[in-house]
C-alpha positions as CSV (number, residue, x, y, z in Angstrom):
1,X,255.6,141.1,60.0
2,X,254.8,144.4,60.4
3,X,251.1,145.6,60.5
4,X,249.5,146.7,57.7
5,X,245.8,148.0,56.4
6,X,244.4,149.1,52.8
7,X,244.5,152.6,52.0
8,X,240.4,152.3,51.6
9,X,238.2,150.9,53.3
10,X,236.0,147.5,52.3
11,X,233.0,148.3,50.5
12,X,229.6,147.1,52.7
13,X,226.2,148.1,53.3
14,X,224.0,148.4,56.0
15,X,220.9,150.3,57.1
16,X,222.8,152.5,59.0
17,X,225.3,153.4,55.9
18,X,222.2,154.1,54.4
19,X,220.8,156.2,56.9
20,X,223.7,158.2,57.4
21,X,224.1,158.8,54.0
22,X,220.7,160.2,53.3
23,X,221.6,162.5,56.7
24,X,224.1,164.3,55.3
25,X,227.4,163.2,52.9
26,X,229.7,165.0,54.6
27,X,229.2,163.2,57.8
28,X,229.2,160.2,55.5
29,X,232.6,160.8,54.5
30,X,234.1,161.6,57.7
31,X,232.6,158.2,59.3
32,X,233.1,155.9,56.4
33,X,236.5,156.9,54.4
34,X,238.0,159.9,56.3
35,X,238.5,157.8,59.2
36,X,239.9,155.2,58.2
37,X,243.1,154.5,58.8
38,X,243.1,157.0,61.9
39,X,244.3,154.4,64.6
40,X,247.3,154.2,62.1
41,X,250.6,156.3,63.9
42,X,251.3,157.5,60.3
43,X,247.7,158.6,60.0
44,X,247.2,161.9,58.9
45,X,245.7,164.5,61.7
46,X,242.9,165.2,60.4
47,X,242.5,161.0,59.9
48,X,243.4,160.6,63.9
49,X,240.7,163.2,64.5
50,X,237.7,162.2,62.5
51,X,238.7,158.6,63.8
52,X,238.4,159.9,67.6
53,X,235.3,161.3,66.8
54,X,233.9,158.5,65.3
55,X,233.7,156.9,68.7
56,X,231.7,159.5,69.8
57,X,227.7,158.1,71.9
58,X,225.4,159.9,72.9
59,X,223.5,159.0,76.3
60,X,220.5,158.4,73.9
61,X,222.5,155.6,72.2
62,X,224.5,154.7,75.3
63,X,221.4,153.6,76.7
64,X,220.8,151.8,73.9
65,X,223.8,149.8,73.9
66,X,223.0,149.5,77.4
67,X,219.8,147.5,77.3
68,X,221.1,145.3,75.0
69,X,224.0,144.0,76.9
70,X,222.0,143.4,79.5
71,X,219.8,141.7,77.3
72,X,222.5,139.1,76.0
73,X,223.7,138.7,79.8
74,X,219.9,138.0,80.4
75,X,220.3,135.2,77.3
76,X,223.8,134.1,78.4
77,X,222.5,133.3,81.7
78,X,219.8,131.4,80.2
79,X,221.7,129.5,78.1
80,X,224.3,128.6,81.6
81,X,221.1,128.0,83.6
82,X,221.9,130.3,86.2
83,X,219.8,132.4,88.4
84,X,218.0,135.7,86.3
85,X,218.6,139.5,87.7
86,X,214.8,141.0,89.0
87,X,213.8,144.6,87.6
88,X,216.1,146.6,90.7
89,X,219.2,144.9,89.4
90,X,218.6,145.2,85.6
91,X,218.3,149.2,86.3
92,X,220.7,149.3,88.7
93,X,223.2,148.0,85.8
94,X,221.7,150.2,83.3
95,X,222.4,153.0,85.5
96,X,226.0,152.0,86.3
97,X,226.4,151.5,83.1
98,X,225.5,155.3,82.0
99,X,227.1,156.6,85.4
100,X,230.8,154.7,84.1
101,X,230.6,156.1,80.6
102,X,230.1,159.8,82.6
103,X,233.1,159.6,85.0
104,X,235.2,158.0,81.9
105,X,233.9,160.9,79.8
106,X,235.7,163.7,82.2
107,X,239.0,162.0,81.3
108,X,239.7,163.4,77.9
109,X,243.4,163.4,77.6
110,X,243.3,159.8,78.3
111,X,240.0,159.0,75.7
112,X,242.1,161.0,73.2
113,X,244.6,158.8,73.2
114,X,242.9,155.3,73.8
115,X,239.5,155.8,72.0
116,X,238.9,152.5,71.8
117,X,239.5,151.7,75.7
118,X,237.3,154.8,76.8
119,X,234.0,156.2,76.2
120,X,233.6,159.6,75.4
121,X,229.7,161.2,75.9
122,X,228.9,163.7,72.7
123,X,227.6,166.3,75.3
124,X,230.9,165.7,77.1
125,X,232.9,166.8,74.4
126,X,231.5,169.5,72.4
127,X,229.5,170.9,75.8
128,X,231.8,169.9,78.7
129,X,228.7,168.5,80.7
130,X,225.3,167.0,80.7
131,X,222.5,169.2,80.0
132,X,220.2,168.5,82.9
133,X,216.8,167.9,81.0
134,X,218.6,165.1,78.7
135,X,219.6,163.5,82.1
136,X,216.6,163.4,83.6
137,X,214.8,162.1,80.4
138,X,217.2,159.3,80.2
139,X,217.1,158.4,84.0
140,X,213.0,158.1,83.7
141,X,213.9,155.7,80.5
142,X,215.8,153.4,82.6
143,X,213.8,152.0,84.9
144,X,211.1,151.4,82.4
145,X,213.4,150.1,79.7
146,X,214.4,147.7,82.8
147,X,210.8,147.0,83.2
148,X,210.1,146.4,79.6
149,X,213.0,144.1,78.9
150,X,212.1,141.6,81.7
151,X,208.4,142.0,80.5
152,X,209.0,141.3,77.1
153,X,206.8,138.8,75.3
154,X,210.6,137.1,73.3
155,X,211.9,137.3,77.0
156,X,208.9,135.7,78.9
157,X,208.9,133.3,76.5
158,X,212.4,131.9,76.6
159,X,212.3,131.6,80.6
160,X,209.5,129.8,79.7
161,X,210.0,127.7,77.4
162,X,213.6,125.9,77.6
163,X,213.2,123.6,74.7
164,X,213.5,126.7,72.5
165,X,217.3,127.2,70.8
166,X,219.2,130.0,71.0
167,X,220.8,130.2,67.3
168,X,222.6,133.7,67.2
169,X,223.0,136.8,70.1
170,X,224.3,140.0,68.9
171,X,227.0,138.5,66.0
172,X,227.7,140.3,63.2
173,X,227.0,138.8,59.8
174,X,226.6,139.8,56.4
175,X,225.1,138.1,53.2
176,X,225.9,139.0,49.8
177,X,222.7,140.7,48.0
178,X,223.7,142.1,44.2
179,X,227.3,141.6,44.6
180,X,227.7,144.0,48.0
181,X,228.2,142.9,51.6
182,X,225.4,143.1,53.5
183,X,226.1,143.4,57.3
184,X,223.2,142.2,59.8
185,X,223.4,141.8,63.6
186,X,220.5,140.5,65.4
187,X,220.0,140.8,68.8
188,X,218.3,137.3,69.1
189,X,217.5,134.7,67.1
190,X,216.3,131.3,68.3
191,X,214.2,128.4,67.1
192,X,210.7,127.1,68.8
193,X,209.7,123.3,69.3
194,X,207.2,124.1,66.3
195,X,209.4,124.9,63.8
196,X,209.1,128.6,64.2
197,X,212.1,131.0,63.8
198,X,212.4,133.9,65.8
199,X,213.6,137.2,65.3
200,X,213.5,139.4,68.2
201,X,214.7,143.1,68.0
202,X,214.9,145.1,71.5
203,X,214.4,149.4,71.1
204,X,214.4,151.9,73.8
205,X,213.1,154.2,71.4
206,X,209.5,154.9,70.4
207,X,207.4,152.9,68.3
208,X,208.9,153.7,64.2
209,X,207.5,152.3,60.9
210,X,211.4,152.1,59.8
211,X,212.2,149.7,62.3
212,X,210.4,147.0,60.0
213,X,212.8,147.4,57.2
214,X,215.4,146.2,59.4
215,X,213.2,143.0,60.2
216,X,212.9,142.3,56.5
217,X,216.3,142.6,56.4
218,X,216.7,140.1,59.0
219,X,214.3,138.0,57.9
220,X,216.0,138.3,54.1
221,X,219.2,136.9,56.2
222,X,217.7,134.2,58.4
223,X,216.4,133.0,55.0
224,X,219.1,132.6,53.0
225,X,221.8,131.5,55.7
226,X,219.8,128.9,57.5
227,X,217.4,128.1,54.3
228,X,214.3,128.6,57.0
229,X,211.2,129.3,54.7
230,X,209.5,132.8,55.0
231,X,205.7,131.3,56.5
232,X,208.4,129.9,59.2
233,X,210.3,133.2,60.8
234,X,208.8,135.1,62.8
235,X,209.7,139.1,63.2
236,X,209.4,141.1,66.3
237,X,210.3,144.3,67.3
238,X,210.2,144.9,71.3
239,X,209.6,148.6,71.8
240,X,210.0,148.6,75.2
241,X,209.2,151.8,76.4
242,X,205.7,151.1,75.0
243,X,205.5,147.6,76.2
244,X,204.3,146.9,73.2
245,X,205.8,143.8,70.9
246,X,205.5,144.2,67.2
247,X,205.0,140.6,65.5
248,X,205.0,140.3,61.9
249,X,205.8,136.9,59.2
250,X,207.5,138.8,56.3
251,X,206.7,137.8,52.7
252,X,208.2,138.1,49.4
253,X,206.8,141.5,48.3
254,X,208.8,142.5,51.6
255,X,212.2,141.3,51.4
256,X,212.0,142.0,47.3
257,X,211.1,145.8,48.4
258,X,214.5,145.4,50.7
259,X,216.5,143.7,48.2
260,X,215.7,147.0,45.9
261,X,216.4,149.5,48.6
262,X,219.7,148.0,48.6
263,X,220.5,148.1,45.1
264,X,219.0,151.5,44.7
265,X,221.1,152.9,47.9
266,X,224.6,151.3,46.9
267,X,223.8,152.9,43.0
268,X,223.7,156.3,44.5
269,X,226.4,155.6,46.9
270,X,229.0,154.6,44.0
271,X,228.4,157.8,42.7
272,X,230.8,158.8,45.3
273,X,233.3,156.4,44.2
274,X,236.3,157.4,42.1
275,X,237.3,153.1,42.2
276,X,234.9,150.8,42.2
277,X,237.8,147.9,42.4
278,X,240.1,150.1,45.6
279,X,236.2,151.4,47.0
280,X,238.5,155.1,46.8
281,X,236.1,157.8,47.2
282,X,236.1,161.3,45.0
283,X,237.4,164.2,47.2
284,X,236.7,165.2,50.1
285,X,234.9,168.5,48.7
286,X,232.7,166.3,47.1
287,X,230.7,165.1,49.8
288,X,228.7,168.4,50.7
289,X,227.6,168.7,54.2
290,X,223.9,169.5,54.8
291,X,224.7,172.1,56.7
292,X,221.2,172.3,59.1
293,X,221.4,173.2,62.7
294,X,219.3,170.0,64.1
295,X,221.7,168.0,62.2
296,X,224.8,169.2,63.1
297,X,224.2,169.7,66.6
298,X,224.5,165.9,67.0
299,X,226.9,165.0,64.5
300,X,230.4,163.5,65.9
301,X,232.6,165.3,63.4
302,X,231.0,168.8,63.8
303,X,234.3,170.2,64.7
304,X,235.9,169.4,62.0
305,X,233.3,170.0,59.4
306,X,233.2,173.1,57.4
307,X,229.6,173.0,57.1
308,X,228.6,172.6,60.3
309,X,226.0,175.1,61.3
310,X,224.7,175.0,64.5
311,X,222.6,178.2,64.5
């Protein structure tokens, strides 16, 4: 049987649909409908494009992605019993990590054709190299991210504490709030001997007041998947450039005010739609670009955006 995919995507939601949304609808389009379809060989060019781009990282995020493998090879370990990495080794993977994704980013023919299979830097490709102050601000990050990770109070207290159960490491779920798909992916969840449900986020960013609707979120998940009642989940956000863990219990004023940014954000979203039923968005033309220098100079599909302004 031949392989086949729908014309549109699947309708979903998730704080980062959200976010990107709010950014700029162009980008919106290109990432969520003008792709799709792009790995197709019957894909249109400008699909096969915007679908290349879409794979796009920035060293910012790579480092990102970076921490939390090692994170969930940190929790894999654990749960195999096997010997734990000290600080030199965690940033000497972090490090390799960024290095691989820099040799693989001079190789665009081959990226071009397997997106999927390489990684392509977003400095690579629209500079050609790495602007020297990014690097250095990223190579100070590691070490301390490194730091922070083995430091952390979720961490600590897992190599602690054995009896506590790993439940879920970086799997992507979704629950259904107001008739949409909700996508959530935790970084770690796990239960304590007292009855206490974890939720522990890791960031290599700086310490943000929108990180905690993501935590409700979570919480909102934890709650209705595994039934676990709200005095009994605990949220934490690991900022771990700051050392600094963020613990919160969320409430039901919380996960209501989530539950409404959801329903509010999907409204305005299906605005865009020309089929609810398909999820077929209006035209392209529709979806106006925001057309602002800081934003464009870091969006993947500047190239092909009309908009793009980049001053």
């Amino acid at each position: 049987m031949a392989y086949q995919t729908s014309p549109y995507p699947e309708w979903s939601w998730s704080l980062s649909r959200d976010h990107m949304f709010h950014t700029c609808k162009r980008q919106y389009y290109y990432h969520y409908y003008g792709a799709h379809g792009g790995w197709l060989m019957t894909a249109s060019d400008t699909a096969r494009t915007a679908y290349r781009l879409k794979q796009l990282k920035n060293l910012y995020i790579l480092l990102g992605d970076a921490v939390h493998t090692a994170a969930q090879k940190l929790l894999d370990l654990r749960e195999t019993q096997q010997a734990y990495p000290d600080e030199a080794a965690v940033n000497r993977f972090l490090r390799q990590s960024l290095n691989q994704a820099y040799v693989e980013s001079k190789k665009k023919d081959e990226w071009w054709a397997y997106p999927k299979q390489y990684t392509m830097l977003h400095e690579m490709y629209y500079e050609g190299e790495l602007a020297p102050a990014r690097v250095e601000a990223i190579a100070a990050r590691m070490p301390v991210c490194a730091h922070g990770l083995l430091e952390s109070d979720t961490w600590r207290e897992l190599v602690r504490d054995q009896t506590c159960t790993i439940v879920e490491v970086e799997q992507l779920n979704h629950i259904t709030i107001h008739d949409t798909k909700v996508y959530v992916k935790l970084d770690a969840l796990y239960r304590r001997p007292d009855g206490i449900w974890v939720i522990a986020d890791w960031k290599t960013g700086r310490i943000s007041e929108k990180n905690r609707e993501q935590l409700w979120l979570y919480a909102l998940y934890v709650n209705e998947c595994y039934g676990v009642p709200l005095e009994q989940i605990e949220v934490r956000t690991e900022y771990l450039l700051d050392g600094i863990c963020d613990r919160t219990v969320p409430n039901e004023e919380e996960l209501d005010i989530i539950a409404h940014k959801i329903r509010v954000s999907t409204e305005s979203m299906k605005q865009y739609s020309a089929d609810d039923y398909y999820n077929r968005p209006l035209t392209e033309e529709s979806f106006h670009g925001v057309g602002e220098p800081s934003t464009c100079i870091m969006c993947n599909y500047r190239q092909i955006c009309p908009a793009a302004k980049l001053g």
